[in-house]
The first five atom37 places (N, CA, C, CB, O) and aatype in JSON, in Angstrom:
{
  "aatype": [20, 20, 20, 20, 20, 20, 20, 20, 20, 20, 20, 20, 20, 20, 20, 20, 20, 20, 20, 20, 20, 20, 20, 20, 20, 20, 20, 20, 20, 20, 20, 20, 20, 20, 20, 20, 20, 20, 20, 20, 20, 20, 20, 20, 20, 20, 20, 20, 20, 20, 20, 20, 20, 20, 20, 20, 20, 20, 20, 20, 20, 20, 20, 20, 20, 20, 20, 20, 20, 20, 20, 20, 20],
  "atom_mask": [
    [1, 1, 1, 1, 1],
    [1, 1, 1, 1, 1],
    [1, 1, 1, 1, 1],
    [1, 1, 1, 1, 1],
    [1, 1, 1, 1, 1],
    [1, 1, 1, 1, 1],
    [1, 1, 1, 1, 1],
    [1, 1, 1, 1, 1],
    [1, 1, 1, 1, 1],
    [1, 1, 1, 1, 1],
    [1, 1, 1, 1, 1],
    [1, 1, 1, 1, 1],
    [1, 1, 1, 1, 1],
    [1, 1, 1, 1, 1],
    [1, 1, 1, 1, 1],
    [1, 1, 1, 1, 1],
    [1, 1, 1, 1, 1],
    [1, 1, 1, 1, 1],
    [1, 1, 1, 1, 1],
    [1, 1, 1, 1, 1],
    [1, 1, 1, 1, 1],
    [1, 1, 1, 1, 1],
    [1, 1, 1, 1, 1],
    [1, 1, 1, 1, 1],
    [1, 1, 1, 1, 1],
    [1, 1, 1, 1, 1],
    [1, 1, 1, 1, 1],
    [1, 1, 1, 1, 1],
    [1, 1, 1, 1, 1],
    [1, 1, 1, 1, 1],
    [1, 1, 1, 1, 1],
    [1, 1, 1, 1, 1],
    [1, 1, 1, 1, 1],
    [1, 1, 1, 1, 1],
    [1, 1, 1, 1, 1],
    [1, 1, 1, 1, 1],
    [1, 1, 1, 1, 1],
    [1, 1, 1, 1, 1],
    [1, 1, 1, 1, 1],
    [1, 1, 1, 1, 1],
    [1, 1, 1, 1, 1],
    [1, 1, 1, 1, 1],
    [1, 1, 1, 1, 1],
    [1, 1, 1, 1, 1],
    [1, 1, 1, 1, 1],
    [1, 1, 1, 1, 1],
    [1, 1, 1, 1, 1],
    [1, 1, 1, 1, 1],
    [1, 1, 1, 1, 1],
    [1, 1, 1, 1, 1],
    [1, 1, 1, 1, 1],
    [1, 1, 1, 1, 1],
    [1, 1, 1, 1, 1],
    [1, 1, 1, 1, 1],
    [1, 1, 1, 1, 1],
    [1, 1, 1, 1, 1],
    [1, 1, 1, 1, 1],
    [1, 1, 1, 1, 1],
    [1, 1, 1, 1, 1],
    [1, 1, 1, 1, 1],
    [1, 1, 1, 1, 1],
    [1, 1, 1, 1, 1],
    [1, 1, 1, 1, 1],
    [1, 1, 1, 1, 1],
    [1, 1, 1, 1, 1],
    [1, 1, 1, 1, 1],
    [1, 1, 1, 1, 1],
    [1, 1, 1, 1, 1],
    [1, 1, 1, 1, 1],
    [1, 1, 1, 1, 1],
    [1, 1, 1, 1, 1],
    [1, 1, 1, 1, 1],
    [1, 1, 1, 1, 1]
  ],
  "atom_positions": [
    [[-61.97, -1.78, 0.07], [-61.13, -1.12, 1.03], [-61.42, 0.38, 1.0], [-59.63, -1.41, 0.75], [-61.13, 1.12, 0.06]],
    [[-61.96, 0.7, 2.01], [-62.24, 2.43, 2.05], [-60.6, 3.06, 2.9], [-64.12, 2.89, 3.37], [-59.85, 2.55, 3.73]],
    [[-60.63, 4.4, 2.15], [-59.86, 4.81, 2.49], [-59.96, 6.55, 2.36], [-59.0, 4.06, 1.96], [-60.59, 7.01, 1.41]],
    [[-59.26, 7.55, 3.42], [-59.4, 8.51, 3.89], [-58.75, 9.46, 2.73], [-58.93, 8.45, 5.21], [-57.54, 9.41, 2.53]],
    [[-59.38, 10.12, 2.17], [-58.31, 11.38, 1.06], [-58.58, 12.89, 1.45], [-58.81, 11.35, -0.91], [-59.67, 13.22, 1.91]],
    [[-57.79, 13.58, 1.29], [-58.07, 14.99, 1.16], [-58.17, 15.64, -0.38], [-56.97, 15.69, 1.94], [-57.31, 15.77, -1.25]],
    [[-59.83, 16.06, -0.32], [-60.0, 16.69, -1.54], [-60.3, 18.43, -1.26], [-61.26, 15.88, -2.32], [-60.69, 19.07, -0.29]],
    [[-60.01, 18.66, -2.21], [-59.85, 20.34, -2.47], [-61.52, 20.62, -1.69], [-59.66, 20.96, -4.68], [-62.34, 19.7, -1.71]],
    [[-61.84, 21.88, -1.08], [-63.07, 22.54, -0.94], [-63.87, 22.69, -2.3], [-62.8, 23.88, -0.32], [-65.1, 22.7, -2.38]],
    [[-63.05, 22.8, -3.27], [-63.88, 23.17, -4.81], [-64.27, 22.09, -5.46], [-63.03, 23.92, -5.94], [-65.2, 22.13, -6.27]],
    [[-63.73, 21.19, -5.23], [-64.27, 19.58, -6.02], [-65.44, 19.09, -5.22], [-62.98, 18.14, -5.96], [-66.42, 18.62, -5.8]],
    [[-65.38, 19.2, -3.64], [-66.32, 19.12, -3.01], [-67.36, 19.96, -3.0], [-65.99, 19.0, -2.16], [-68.49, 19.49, -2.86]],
    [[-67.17, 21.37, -3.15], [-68.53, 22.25, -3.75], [-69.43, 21.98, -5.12], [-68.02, 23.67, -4.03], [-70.63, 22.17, -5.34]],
    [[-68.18, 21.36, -6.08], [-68.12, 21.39, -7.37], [-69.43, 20.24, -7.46], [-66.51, 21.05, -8.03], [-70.37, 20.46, -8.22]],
    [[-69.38, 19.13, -6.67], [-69.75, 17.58, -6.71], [-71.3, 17.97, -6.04], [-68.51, 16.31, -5.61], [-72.36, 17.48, -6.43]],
    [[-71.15, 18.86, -5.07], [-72.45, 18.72, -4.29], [-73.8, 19.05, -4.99], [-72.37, 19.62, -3.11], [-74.72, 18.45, -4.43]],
    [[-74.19, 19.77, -5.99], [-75.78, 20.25, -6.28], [-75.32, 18.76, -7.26], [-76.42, 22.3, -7.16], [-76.4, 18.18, -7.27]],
    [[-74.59, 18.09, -7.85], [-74.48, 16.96, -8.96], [-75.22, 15.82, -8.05], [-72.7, 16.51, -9.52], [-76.25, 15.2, -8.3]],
    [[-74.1, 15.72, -6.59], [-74.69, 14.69, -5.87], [-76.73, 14.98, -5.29], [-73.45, 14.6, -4.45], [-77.72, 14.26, -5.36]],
    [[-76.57, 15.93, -4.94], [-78.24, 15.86, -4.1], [-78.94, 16.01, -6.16], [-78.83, 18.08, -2.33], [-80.17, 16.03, -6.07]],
    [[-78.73, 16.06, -6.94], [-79.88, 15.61, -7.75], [-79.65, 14.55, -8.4], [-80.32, 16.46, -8.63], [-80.13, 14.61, -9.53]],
    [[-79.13, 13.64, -8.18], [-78.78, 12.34, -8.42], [-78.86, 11.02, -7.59], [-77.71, 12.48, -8.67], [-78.82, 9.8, -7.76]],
    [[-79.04, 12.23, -6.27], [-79.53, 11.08, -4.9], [-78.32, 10.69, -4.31], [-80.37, 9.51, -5.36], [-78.59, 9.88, -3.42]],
    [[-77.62, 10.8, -4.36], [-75.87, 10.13, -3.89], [-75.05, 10.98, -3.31], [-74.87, 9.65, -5.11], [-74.88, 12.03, -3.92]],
    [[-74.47, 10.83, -2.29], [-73.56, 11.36, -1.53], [-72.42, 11.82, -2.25], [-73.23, 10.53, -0.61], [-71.88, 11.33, -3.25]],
    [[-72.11, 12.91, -1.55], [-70.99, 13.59, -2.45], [-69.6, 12.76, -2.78], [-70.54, 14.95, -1.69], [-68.97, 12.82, -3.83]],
    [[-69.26, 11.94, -1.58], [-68.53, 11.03, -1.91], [-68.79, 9.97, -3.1], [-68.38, 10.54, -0.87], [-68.02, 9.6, -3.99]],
    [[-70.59, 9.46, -2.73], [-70.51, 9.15, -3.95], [-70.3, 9.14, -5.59], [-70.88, 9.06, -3.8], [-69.88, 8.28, -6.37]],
    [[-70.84, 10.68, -5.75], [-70.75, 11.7, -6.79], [-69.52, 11.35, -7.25], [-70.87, 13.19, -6.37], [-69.49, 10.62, -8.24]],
    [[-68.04, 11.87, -6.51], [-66.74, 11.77, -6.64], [-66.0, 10.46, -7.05], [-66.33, 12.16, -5.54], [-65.04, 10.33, -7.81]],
    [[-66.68, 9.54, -6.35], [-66.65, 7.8, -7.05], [-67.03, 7.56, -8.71], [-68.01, 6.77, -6.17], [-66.32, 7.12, -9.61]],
    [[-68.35, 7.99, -8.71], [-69.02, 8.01, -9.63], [-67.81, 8.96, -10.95], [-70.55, 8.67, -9.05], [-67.34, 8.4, -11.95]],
    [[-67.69, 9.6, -10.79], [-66.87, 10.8, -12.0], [-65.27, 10.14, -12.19], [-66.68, 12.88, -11.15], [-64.61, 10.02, -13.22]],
    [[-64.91, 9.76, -10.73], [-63.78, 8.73, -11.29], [-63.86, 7.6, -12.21], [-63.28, 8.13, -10.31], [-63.14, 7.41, -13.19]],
    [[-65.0, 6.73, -11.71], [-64.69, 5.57, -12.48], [-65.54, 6.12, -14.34], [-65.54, 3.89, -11.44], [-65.11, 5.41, -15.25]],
    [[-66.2, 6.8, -14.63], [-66.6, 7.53, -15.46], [-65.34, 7.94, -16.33], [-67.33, 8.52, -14.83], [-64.95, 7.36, -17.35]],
    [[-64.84, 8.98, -15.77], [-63.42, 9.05, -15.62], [-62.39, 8.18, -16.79], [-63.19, 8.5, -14.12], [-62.09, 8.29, -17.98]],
    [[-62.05, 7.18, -15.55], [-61.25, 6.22, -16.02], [-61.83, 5.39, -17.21], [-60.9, 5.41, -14.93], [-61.01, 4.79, -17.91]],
    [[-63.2, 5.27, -17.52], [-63.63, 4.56, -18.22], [-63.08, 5.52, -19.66], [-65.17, 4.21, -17.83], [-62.25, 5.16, -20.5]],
    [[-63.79, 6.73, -19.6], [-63.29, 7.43, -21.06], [-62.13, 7.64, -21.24], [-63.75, 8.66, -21.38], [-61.87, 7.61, -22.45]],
    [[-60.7, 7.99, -20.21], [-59.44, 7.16, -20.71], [-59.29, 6.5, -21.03], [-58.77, 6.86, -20.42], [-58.48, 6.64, -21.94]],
    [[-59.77, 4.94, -20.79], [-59.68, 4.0, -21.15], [-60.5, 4.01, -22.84], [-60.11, 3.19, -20.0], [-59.88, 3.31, -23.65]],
    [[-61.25, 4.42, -23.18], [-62.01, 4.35, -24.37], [-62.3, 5.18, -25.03], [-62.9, 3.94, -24.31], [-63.44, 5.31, -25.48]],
    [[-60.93, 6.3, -25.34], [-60.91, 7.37, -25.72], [-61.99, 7.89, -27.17], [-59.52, 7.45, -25.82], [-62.27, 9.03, -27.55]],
    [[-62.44, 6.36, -27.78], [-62.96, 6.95, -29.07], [-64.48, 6.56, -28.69], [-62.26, 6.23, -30.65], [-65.18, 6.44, -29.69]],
    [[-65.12, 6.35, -27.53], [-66.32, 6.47, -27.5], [-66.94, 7.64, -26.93], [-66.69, 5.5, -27.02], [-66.44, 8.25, -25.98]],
    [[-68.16, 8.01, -27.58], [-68.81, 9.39, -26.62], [-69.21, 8.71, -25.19], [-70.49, 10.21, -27.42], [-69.27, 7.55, -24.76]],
    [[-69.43, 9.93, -24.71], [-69.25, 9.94, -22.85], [-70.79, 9.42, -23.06], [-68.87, 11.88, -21.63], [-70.89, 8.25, -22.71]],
    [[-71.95, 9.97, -23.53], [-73.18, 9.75, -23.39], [-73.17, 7.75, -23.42], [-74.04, 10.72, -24.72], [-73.8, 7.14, -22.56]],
    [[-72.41, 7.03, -24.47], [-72.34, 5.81, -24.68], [-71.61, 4.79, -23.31], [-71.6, 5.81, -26.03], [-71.94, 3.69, -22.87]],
    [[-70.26, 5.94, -22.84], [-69.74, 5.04, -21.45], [-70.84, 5.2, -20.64], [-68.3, 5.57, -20.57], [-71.22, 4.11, -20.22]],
    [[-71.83, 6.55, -20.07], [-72.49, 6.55, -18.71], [-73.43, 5.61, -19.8], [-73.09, 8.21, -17.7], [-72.52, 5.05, -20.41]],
    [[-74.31, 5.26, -20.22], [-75.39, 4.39, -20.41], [-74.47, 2.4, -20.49], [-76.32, 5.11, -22.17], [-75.14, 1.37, -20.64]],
    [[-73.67, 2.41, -20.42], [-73.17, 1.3, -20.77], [-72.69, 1.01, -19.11], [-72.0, 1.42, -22.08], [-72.95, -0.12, -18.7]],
    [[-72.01, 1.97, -18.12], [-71.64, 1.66, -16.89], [-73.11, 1.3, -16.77], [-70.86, 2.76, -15.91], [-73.33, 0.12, -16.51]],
    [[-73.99, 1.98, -16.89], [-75.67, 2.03, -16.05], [-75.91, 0.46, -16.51], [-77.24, 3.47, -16.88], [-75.86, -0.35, -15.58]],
    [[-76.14, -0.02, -17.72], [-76.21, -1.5, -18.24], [-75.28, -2.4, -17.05], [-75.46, -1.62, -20.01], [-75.55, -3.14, -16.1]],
    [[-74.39, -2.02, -17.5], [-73.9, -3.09, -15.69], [-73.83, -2.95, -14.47], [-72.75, -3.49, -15.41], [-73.15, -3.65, -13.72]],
    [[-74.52, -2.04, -14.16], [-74.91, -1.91, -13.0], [-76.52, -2.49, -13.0], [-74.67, -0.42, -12.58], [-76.78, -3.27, -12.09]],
    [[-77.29, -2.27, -13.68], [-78.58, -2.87, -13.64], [-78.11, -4.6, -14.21], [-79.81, -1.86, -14.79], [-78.71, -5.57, -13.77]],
    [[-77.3, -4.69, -14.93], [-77.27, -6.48, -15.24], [-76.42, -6.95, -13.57], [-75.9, -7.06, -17.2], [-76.01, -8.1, -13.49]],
    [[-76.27, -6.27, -12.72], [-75.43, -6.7, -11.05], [-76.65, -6.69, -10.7], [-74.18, -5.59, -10.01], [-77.15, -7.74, -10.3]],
    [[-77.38, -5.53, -10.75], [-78.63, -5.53, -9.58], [-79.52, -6.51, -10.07], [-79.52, -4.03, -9.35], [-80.55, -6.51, -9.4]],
    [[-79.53, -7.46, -11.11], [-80.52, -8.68, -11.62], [-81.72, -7.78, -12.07], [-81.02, -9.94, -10.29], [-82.84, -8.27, -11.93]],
    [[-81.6, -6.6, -12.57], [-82.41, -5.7, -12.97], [-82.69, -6.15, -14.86], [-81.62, -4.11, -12.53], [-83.66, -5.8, -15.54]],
    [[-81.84, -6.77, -15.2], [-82.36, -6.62, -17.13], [-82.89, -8.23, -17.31], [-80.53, -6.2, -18.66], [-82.81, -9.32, -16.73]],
    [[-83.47, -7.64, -18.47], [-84.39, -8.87, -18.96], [-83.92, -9.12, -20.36], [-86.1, -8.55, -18.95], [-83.77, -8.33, -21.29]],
    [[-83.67, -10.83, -20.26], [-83.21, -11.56, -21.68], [-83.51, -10.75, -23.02], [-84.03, -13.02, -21.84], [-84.43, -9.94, -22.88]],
    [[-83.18, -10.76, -23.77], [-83.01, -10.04, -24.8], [-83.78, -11.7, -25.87], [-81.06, -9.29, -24.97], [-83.12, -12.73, -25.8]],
    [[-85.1, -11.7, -26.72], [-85.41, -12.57, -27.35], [-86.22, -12.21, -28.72], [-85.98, -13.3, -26.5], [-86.84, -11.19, -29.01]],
    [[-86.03, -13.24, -29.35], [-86.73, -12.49, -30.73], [-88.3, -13.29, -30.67], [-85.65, -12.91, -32.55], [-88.31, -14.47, -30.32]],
    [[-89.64, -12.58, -31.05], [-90.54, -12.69, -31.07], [-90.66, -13.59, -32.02], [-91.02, -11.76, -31.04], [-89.78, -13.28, -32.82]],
    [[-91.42, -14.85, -32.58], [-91.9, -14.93, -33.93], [-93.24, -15.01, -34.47], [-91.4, -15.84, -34.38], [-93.42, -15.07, -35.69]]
  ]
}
């Protein structure tokens, strides 16, 4: 469900050089830092470097992007 918000001029300045070097629309950007966001509320005792690589893991295990994990012998 999309829906219409009013954000400050400064969050939107703030977001924009983040979004064009990341490739993503500023809206996206702003998506992106929320659920980021909410994730390290939610998991107050992990470092931030560990939530963004762990959101990225499920986002590549959605896009059918990772490969089985197997032990060689």
């Amino acid at each position: 469900m999309a829906a219409t918000l009013k954000l400050s001029d400064e969050l939107i300045d703030l977001a924009t050089p983040y979004a064009v070097a990341a490739h993503r629309s500023v809206s996206q950007q702003i998506e992106y830092w929320a659920r980021l966001g909410k994730a390290a509320e939610d998991n107050p005792e992990l470092p931030i470097e560990f939530i963004k690589n762990t959101l990225l893991a499920v986002a590549e295990s959605d896009a059918k992007l990772h490969t089985d994990y197997s032990i060689r012998n």
